[in-house]
N, C-alpha and C positions, 0 to 999 in steps of 0.2 A: 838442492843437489844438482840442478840441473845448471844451473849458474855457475856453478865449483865446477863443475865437470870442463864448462863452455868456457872458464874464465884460458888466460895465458897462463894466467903463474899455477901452479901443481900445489902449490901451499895448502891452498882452499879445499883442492879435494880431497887432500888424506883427513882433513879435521872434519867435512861436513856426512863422510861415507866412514868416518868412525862413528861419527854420532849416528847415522842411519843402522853401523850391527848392532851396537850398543843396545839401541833402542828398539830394533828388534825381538833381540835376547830377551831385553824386557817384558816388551810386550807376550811374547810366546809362556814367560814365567807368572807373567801376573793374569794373563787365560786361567792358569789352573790354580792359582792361589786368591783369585778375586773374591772368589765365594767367603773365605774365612777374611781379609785382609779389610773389606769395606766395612764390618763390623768395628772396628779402631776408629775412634776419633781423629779427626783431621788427617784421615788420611788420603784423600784427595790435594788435602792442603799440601799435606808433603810428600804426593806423586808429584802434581805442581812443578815444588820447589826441587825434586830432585832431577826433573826434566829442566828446568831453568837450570842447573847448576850443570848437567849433561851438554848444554851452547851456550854455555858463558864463553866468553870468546878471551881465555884466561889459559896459559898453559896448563896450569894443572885441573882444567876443566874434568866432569865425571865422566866424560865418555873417554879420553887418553889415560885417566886414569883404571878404572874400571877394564878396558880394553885390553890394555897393557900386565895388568897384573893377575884376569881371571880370563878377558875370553882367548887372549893370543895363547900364552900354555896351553887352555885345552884344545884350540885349533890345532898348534901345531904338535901336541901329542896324536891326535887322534887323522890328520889331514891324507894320510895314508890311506886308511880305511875308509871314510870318504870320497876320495877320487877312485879306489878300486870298485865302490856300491855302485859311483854313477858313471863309469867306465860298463860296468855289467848294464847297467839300465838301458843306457843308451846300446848298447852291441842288440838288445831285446827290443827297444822298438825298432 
């Protein structure tokens, strides 16, 4: 990411800090779903493979895909409410 960021061309960083929410989102859903989810066969196999498929360096890679059709909607449904929580947060520290 840090490369993307430092590169000249802009290219790089919209696809390597999509992959970084992406993969966040992830990560914060599979915290609370690991308990039941590691019980499935190959399912490491195809955490893996769906993180490999999330930086395939392929337009319709899973993280443009995935980003685009679930996390941007709910971002920008809800990015109101968001900025007014950390508008208040920050006025309190």
């Amino acid at each position: 990411s840090i490369k993307a960021i430092e590169s000249s061309s802009k290219e790089d960083d919209t696809m390597w800090l999509t992959y970084w929410v992406v993969y966040g989102v992830f990560s914060i859903a599979e915290f609370f779903s690991d308990i039941f989810l590691y019980w499935f066969p190959f399912y490491y196999a195809g955490k893996c493979l769906f993180l490999v498929w999330c930086m395939a360096p392929v337009p319709w890679n899973g993280s443009q895909v995935i980003y685009h059709s679930i996390i941007r909607p709910c971002f920008l449904k809800h990015h109101e409410t968001v900025d007014t929580v950390m508008s208040n947060i920050g006025t309190k520290a």
